[in-house]
ChimeraX commands (.cxc) that place a marker at each C-alpha (Angstrom):
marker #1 position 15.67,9.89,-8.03 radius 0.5
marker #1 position 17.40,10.20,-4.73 radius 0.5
marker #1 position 17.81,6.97,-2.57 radius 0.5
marker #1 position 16.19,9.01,0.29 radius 0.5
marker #1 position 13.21,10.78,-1.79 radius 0.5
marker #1 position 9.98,9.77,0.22 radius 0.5
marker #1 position 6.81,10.76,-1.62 radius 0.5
marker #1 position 3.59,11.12,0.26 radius 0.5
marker #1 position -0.33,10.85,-0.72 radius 0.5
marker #1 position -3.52,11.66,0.89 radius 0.5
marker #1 position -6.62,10.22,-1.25 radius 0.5
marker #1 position -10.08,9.83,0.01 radius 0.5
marker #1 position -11.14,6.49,1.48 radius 0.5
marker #1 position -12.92,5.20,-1.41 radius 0.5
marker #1 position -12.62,2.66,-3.83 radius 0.5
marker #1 position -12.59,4.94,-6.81 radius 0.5
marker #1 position -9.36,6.56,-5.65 radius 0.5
marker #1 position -7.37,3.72,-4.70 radius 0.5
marker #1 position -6.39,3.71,-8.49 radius 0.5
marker #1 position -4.20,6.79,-7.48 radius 0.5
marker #1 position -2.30,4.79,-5.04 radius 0.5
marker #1 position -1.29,2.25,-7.23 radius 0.5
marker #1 position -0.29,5.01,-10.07 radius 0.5
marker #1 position 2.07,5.86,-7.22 radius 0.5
marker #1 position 3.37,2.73,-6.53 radius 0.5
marker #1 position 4.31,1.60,-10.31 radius 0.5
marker #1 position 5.61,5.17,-11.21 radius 0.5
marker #1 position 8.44,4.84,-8.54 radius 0.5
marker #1 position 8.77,0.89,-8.33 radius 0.5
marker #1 position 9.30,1.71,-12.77 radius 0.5
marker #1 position 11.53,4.23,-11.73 radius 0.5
marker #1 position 13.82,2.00,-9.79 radius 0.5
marker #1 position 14.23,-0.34,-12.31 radius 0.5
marker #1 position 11.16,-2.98,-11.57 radius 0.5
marker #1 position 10.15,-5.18,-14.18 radius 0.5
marker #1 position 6.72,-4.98,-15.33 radius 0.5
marker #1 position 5.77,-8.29,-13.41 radius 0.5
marker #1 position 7.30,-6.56,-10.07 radius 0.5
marker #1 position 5.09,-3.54,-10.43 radius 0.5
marker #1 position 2.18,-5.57,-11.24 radius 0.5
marker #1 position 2.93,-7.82,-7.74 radius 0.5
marker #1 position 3.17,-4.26,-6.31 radius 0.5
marker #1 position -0.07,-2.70,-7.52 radius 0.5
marker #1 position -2.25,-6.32,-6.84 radius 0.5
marker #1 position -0.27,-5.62,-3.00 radius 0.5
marker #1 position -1.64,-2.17,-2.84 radius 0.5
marker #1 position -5.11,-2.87,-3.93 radius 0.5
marker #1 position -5.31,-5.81,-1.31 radius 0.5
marker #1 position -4.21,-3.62,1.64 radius 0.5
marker #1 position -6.00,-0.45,0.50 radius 0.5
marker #1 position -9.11,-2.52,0.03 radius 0.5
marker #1 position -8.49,-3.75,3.65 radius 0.5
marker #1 position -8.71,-0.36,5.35 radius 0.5
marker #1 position -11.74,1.14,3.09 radius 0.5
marker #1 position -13.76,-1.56,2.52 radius 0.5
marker #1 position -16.19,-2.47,-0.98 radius 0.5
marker #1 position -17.99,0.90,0.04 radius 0.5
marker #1 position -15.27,3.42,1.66 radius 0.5
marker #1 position -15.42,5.56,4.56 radius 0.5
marker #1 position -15.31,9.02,5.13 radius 0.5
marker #1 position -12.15,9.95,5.43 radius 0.5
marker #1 position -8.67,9.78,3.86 radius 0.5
marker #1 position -6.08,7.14,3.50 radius 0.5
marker #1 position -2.76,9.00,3.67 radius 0.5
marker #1 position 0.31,6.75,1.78 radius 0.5
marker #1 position 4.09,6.72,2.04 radius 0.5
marker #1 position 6.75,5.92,-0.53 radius 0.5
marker #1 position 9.91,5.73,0.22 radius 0.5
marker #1 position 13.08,3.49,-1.37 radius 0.5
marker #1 position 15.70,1.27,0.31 radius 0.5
marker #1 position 18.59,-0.39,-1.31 radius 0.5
marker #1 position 16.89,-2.91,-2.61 radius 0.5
marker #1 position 13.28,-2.14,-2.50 radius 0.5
marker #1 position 10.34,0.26,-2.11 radius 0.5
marker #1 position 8.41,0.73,1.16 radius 0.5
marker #1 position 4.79,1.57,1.11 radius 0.5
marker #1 position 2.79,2.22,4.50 radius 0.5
marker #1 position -0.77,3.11,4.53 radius 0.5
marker #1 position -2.75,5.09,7.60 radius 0.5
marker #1 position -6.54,5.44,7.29 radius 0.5
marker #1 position -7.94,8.53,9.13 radius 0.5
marker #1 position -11.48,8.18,9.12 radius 0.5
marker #1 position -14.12,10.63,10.37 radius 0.5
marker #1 position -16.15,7.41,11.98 radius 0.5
marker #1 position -13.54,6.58,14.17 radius 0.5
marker #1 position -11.37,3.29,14.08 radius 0.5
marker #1 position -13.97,1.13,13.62 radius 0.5
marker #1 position -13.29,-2.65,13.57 radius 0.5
marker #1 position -10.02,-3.93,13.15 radius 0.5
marker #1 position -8.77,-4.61,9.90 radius 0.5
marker #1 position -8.50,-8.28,9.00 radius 0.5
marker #1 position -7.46,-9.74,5.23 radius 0.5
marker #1 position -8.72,-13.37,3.98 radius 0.5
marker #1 position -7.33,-16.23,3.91 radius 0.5
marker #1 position -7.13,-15.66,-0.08 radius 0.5
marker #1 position -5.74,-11.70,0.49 radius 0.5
marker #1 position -3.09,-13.14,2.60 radius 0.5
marker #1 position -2.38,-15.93,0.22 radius 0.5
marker #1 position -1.91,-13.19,-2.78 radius 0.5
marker #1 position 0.41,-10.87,-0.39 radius 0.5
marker #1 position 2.50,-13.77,0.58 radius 0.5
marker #1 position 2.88,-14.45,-3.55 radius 0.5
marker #1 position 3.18,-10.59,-4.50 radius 0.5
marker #1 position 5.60,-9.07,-1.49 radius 0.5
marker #1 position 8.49,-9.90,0.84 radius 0.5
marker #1 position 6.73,-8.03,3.77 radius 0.5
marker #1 position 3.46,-6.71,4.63 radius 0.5
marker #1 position 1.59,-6.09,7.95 radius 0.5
marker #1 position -1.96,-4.77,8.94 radius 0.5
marker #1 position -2.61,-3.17,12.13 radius 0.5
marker #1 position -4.28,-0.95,14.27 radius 0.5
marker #1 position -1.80,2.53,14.83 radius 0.5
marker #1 position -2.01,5.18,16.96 radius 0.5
marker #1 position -3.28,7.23,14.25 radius 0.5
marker #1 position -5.98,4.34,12.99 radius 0.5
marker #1 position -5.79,1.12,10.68 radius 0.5
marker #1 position -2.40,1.12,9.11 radius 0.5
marker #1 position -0.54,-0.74,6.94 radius 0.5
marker #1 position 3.25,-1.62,5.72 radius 0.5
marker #1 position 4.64,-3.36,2.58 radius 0.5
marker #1 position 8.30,-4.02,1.44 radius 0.5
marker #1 position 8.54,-5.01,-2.15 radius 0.5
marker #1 position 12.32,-5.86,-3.00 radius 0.5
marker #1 position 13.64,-6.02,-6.62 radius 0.5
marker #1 position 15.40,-8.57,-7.88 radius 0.5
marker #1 position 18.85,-7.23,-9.60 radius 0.5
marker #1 position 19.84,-9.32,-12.11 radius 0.5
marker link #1:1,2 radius 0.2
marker link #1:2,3 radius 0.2
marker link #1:3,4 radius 0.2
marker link #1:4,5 radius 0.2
marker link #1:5,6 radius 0.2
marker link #1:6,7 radius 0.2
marker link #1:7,8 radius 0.2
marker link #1:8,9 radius 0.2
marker link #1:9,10 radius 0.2
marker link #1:10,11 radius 0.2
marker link #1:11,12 radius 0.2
marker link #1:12,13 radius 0.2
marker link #1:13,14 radius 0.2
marker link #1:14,15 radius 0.2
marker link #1:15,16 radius 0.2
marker link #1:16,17 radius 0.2
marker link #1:17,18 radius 0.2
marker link #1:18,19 radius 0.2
marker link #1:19,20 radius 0.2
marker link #1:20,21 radius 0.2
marker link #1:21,22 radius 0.2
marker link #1:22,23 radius 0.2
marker link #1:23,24 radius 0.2
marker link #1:24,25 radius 0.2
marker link #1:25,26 radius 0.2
marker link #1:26,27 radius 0.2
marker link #1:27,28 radius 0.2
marker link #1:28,29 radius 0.2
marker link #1:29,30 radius 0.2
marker link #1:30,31 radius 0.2
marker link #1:31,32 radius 0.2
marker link #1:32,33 radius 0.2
marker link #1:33,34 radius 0.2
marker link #1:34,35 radius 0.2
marker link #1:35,36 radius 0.2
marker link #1:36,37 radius 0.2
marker link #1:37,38 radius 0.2
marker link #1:38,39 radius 0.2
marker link #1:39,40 radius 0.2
marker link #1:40,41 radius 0.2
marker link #1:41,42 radius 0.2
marker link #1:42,43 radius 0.2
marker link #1:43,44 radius 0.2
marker link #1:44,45 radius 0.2
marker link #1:45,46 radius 0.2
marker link #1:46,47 radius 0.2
marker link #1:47,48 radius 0.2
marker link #1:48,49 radius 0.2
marker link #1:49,50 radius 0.2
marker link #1:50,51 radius 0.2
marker link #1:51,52 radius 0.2
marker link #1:52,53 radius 0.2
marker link #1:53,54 radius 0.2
marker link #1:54,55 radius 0.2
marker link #1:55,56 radius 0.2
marker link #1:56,57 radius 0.2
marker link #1:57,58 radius 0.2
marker link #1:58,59 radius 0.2
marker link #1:59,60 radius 0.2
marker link #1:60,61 radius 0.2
marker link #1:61,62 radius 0.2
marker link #1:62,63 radius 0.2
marker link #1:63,64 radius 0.2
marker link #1:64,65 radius 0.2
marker link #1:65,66 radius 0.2
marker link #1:66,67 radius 0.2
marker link #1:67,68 radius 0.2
marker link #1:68,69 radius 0.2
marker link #1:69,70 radius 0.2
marker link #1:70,71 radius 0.2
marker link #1:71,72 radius 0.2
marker link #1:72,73 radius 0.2
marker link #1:73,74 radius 0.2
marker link #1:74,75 radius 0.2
marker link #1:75,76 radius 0.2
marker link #1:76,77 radius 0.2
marker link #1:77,78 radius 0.2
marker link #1:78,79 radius 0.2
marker link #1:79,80 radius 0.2
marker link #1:80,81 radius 0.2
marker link #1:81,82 radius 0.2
marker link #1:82,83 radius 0.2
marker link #1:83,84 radius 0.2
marker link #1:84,85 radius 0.2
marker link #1:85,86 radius 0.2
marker link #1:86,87 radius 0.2
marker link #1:87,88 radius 0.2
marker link #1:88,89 radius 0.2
marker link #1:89,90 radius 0.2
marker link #1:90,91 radius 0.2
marker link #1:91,92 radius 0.2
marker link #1:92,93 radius 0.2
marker link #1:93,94 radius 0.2
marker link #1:94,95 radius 0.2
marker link #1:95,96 radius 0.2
marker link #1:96,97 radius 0.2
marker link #1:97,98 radius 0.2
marker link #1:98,99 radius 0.2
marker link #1:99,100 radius 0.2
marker link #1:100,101 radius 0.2
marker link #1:101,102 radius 0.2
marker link #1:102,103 radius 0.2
marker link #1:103,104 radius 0.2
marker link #1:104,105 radius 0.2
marker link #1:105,106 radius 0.2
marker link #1:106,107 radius 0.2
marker link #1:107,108 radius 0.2
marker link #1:108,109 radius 0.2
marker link #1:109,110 radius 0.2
marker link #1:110,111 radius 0.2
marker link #1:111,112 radius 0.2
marker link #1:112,113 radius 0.2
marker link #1:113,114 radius 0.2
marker link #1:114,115 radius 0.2
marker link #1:115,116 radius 0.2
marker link #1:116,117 radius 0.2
marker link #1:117,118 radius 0.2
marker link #1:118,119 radius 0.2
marker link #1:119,120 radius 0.2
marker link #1:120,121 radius 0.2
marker link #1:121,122 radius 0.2
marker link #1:122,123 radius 0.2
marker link #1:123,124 radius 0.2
marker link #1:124,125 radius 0.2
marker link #1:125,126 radius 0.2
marker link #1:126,127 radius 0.2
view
């Protein structure tokens, strides 16, 4: 896989598709060598920030997803366009952030331009 391959997802804002988003996620972080406990950190990272935007419920809309590599890591940034607007901001708990402090070496949550987004950097560890 080229360093610069970038591979992009639109799923509906539900809960039932966020499963999609982590398929993504541990194909590519598997493809660049991750161990399984890596793309496990990665997937628990994607579910916590996914969940953030969509909520137990979902919205109408879609979450659209970026994947792209760096040297030592893979880059994940979520954008939820949803049909009822913004909405509130998105916040994580106290335990969310607690888990994406454990799982990743970056991660944001923010209100874009475009609506709630979010970024992760997950870096692997060459041994």
């Amino acid at each position: 896989m080229a360093k610069e391959a970038e591979v992009r997802l639109a799923i509906p804002a539900s809960p039932e598709f966020l499963r999609l988003a982590r398929l993504a996620a541990a194909g590519l972080a598997s493809r660049m060598g991750f161990t399984y406990d890596e793309v496990e950190d990665l997937r628990i990272a994607i579910d916590e920030l996914c969940f953030s935007l969509v909520g137990n419920s979902g919205r109408p809309g879609t979450i659209v997803l970026r994947y792209w590599m760096q040297d030592d890591g893979l880059v994940v940034e979520g954008v939820g366009q949803f049909e009822d607007g913004m909405g509130t901001s998105p916040s994580l708990s106290p335990l969310s952030q607690q888990i994406l402090k454990a799982v990743v070496d970056e991660h944001e949550l923010t209100i874009g331009q475009d609506g709630p987004e979010f970024r992760l950097l997950k870096r692997h560890d060459a041994a």
